[in-house]
NUSENU-173455 format. One line per field, with one value per atom (N, C-alpha, C): atom name; x, y, z. Coordinates in Angstrom, 3 decimals. Example, Ala and Ser with C-alpha at 12.3 -4.5 7.8 and 13.67 -1.06 7.14 Angstrom:
// residues 2
atomo <- N, CA, C, N, CA, C $
X <- 13.190, 12.300, 13.200, 12.850, 13.670, 12.900 $
Y <- -5.690, -4.500, -3.300, -2.250, -1.060, 0.030 $
Z <- 7.800, 7.800, 7.800, 7.080, 7.140, 7.870 $
//
This chain:
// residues 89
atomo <- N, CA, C, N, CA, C, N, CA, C, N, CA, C, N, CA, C, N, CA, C, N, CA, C, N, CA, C, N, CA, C, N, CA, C, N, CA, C, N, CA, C, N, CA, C, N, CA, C, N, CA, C, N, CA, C, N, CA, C, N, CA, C, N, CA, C, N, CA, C, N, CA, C, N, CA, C, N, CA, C, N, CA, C, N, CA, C, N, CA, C, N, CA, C, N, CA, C, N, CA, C, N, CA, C, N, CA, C, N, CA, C, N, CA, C, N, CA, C, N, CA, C, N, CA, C, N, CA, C, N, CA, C, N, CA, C, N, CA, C, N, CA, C, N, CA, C, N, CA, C, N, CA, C, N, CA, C, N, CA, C, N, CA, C, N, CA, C, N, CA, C, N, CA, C, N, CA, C, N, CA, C, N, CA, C, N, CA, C, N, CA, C, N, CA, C, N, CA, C, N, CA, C, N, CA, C, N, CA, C, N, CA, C, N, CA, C, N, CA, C, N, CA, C, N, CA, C, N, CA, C, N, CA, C, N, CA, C, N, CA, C, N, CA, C, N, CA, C, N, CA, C, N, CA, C, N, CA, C, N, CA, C, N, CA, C, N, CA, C, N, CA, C, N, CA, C, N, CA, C, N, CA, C, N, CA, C, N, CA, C, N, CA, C, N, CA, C, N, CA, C, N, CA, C, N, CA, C, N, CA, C $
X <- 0.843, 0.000, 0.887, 0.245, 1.644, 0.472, 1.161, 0.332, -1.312, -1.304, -2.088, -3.714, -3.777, -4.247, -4.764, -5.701, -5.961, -6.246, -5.622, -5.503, -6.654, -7.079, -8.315, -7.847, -7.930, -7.396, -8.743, -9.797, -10.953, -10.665, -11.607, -11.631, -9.901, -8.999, -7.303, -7.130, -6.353, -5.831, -4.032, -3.550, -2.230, -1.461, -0.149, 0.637, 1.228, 1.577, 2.892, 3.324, 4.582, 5.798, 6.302, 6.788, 6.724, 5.952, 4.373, 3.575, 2.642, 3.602, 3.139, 3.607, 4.714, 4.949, 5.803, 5.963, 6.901, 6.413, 7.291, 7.037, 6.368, 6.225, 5.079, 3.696, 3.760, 2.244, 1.813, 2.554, 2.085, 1.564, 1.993, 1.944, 1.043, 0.535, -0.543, -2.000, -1.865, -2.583, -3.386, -2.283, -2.350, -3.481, -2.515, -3.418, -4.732, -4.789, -6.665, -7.199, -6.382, -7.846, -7.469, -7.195, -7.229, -8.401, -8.780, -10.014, -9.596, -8.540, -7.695, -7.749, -8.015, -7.759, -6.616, -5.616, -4.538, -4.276, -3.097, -2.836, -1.292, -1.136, -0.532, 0.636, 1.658, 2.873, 3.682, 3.832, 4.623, 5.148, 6.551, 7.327, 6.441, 6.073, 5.206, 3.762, 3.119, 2.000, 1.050, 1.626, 1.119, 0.408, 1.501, 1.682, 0.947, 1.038, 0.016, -1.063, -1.461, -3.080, -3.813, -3.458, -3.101, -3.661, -2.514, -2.722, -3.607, -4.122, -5.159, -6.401, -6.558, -7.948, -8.027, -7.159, -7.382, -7.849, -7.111, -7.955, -8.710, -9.528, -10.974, -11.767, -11.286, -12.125, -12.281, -11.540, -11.818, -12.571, -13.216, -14.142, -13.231, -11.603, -11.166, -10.944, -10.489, -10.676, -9.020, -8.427, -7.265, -7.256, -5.984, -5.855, -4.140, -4.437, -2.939, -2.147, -1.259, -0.572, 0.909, 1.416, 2.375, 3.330, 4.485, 5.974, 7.040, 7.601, 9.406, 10.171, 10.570, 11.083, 12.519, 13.426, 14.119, 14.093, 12.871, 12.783, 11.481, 12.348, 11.838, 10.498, 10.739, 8.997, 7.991, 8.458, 7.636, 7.109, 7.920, 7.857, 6.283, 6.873, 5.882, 4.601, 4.473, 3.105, 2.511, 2.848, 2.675, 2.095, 2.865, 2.404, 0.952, 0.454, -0.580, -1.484, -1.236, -2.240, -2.856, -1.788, -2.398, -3.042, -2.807, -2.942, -4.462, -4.928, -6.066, -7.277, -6.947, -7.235, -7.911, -7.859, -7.876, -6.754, -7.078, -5.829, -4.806, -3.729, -2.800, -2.753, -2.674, -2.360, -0.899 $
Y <- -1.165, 0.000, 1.226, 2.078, 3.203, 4.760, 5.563, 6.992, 6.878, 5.806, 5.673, 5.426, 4.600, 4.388, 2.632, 2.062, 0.749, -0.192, -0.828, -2.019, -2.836, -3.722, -4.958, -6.231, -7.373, -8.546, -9.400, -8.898, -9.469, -10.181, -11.734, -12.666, -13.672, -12.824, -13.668, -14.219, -15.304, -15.973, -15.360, -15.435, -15.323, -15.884, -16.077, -17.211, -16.457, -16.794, -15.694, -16.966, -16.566, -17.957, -16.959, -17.531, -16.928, -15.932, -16.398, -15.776, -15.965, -16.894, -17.102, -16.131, -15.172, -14.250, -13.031, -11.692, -10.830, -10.027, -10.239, -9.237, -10.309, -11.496, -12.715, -12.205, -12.311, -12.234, -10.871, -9.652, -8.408, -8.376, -9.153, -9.199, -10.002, -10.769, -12.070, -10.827, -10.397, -9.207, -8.045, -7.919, -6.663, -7.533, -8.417, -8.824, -9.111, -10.043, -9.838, -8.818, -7.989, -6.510, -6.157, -6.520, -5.894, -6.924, -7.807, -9.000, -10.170, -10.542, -11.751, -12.998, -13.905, -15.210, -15.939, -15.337, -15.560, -17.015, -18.002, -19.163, -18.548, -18.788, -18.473, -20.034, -19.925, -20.874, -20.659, -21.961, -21.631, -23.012, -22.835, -24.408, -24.732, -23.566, -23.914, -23.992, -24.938, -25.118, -24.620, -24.555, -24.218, -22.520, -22.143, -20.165, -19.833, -20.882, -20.813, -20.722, -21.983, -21.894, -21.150, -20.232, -19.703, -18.241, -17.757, -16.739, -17.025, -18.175, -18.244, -17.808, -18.528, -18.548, -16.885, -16.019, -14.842, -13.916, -14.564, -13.604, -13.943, -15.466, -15.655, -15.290, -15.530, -14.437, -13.216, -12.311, -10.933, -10.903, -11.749, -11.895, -11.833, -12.553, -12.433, -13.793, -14.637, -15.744, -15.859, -16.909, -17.475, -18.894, -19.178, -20.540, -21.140, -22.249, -22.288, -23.478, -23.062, -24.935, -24.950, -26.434, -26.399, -26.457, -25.670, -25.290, -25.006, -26.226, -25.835, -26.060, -24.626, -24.236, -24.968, -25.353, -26.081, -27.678, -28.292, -29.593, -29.853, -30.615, -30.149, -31.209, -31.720, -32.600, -32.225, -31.075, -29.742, -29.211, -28.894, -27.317, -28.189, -29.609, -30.312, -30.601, -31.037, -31.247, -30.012, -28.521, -27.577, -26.997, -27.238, -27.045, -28.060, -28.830, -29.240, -29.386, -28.926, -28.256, -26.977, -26.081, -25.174, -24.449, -25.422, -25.296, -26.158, -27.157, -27.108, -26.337, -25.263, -24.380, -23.481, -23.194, -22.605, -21.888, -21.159, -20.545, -19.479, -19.283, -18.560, -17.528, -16.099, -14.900, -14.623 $
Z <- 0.000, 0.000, 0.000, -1.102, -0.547, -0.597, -0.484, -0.602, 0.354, 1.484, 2.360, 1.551, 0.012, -0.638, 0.361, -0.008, 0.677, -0.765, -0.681, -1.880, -1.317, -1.826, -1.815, -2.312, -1.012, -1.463, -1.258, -1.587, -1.258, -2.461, -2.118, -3.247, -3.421, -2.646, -3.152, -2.082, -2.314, -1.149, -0.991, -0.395, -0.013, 1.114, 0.568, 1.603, 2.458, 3.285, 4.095, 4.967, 4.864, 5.575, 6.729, 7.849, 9.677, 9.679, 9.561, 10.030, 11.036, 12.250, 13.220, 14.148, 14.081, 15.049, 13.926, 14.881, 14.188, 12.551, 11.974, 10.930, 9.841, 9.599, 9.474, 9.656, 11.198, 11.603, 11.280, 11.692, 11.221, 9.395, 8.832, 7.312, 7.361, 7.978, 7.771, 8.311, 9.052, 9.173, 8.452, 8.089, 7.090, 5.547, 5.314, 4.175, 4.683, 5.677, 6.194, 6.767, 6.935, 6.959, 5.724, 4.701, 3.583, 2.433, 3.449, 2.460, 2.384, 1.882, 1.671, 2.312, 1.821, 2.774, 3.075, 4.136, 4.766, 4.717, 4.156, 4.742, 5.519, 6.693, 7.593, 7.655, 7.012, 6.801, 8.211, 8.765, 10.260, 10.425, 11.119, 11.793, 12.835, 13.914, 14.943, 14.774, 14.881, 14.710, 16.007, 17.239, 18.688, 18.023, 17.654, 17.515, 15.765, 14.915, 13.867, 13.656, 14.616, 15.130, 15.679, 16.636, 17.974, 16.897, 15.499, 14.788, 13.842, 13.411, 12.825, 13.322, 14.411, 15.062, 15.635, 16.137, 16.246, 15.177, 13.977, 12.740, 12.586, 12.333, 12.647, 13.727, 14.401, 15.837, 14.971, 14.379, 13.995, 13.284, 12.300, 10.854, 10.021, 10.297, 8.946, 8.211, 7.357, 6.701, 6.731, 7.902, 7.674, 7.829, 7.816, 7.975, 7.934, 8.892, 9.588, 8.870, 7.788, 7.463, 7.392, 8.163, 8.804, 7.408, 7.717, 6.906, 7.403, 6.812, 7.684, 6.383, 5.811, 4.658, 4.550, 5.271, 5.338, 4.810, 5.208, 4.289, 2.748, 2.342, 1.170, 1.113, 1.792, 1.853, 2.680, 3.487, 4.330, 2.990, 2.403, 1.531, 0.248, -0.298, -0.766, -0.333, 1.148, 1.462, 1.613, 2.131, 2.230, 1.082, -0.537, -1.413, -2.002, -2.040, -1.738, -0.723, 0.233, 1.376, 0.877, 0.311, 0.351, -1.145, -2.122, -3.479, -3.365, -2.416, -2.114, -1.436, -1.098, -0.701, -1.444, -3.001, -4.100, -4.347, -5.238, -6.332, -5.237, -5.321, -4.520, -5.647, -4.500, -5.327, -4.841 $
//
């Protein structure tokens, strides 16, 4: 967003990886008050969930699937978790 203009992610889904805490979760945020249906990518699943269910508490549409970018059969099931999900923007 720039020039304090508000973009619209209504209708998109979007990924965000450590967006269970920090500058992650602040970004997992931002896109759901901006419409978007957050999948929230995290090693910790305790602190994923935890940020999921708070943006659903808010009325926003997230969802928590586990990723540990480090293995590559993380990074695979991750990619069909969340490619079931519908289309990634």
């Amino acid at each position: 967003m720039t020039g304090g203009s508000i973009v619209s992610f209504a209708g998109k889904t979007i990924v965000v990886t450590g967006a269970a805490s920090g500058i992650g979760r602040a970004t997992a945020e931002a896109f759901a008050r901006a419409g978007g249906h957050v999948i929230l990518a995290d090693l910790s699943a305790e602190n994923g969930e935890n940020a999921a269910r708070e943006l659903r508490d808010g009325g926003h549409k997230a969802t928590y699937v586990h990723l540990d970018v480090a293995s590559d059969q993380s990074v695979a099931e991750f990619a069909r978790a969340a490619l079931g999900l519908g289309e990634i923007h």
